[in-house]
N, C-alpha and C positions, 0 to 999 in steps of 0.2 A: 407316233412313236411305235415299236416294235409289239406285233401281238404275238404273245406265246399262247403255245398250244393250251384247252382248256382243260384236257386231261392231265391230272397231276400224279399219277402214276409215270406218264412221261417225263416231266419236268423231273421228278425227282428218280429218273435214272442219268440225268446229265448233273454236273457240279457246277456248270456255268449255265447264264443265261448267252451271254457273246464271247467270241474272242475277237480281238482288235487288231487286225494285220496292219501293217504301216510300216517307213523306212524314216528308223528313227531320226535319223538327219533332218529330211525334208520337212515333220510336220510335229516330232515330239512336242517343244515347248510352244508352241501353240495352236492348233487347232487337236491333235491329237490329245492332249490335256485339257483342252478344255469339253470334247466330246464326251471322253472319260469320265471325266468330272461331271458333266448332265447326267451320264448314263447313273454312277453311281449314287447321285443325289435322288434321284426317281426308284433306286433300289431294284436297277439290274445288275444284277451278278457280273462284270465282266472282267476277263483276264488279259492281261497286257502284261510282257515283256519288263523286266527289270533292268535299266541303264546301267545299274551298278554289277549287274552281273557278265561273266566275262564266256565268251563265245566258246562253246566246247559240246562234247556229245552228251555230255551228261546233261546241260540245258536245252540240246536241242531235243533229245529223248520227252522232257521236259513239255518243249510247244508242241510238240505233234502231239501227246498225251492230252494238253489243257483244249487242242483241236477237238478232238474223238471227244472230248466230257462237254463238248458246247454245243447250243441248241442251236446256233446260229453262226456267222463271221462276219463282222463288217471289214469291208476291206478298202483300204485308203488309199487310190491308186493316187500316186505323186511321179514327177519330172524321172525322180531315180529309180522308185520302187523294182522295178525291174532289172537295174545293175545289181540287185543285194540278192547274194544265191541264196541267204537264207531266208529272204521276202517269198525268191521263186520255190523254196521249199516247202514254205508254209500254205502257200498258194496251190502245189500241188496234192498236199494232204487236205487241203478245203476240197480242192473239186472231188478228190477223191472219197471224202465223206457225204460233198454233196452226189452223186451218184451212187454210193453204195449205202446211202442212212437216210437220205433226203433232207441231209445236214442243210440248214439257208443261206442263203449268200446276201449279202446287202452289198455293192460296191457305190463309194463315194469317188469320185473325180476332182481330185484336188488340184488347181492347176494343172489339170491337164484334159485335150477334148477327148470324150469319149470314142471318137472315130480313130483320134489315134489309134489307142490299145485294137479296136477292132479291126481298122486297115493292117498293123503298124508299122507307124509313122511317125516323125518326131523322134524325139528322146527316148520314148517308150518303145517304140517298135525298133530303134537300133541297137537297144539294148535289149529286146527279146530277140532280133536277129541273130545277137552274137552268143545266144544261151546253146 
């Protein structure tokens, strides 16, 4: 599982232990919930996106904020992830705190090979093509 830093003056300048990038289509009602679900059962902090909440700046203000307050990101790369501009937005304020904070990155490959995204190739990389 994830190790956090052992200094808790760290810890406790972030609100989250993870935040959970993913395209809620592909992975919400099952592997996304049930990750979720372990993380929180073991009493990591982590922040995920509201289904019932409706797309606008005041929520996107919202994920980049719960980005910058997390000590980490796991990121769910799936089949679409990369069609959702607001996957690729979230994705861009991750690298961007992973370079400027030494924010961590965890990436999981859900159905999909990781050479894709790295060539890309497949679904993933026609869809970062067309970004």
């Amino acid at each position: 599982m994830l190790s956090l830093p052992s200094t808790s003056s760290y810890i406790s300048r972030k609100k989250y232990d993870v935040f959970l990038s993913f395209r809620d289509e592909d992975t919400r009602k099952n592997f996304t919930d049930h990750l979720y679900a372990a993380l929180k059962r073991n009493g990591i902090v982590t922040f995920r996106d509201d289904p019932k909440l409706e797309a606008g700046e005041e929520i996107a203000s919202e994920l980049l904020k719960a980005i910058q307050q997390s000590w980490c990101s796991v990121i769910v790369f799936s089949e679409t992830y990369a069609f959702s501009s607001w996957c690729l937005e979230e994705l861009a304020e991750i690298v961007k705190q992973h370079n400027n904070d030494g924010h961590k990155v965890f990436p999981i490959f859900y159905d999909v090979d990781p050479s894709d995204l790295r060539k890309q190739k497949g679904k993933v990389g026609r869809s970062l093509c067309q970004t």
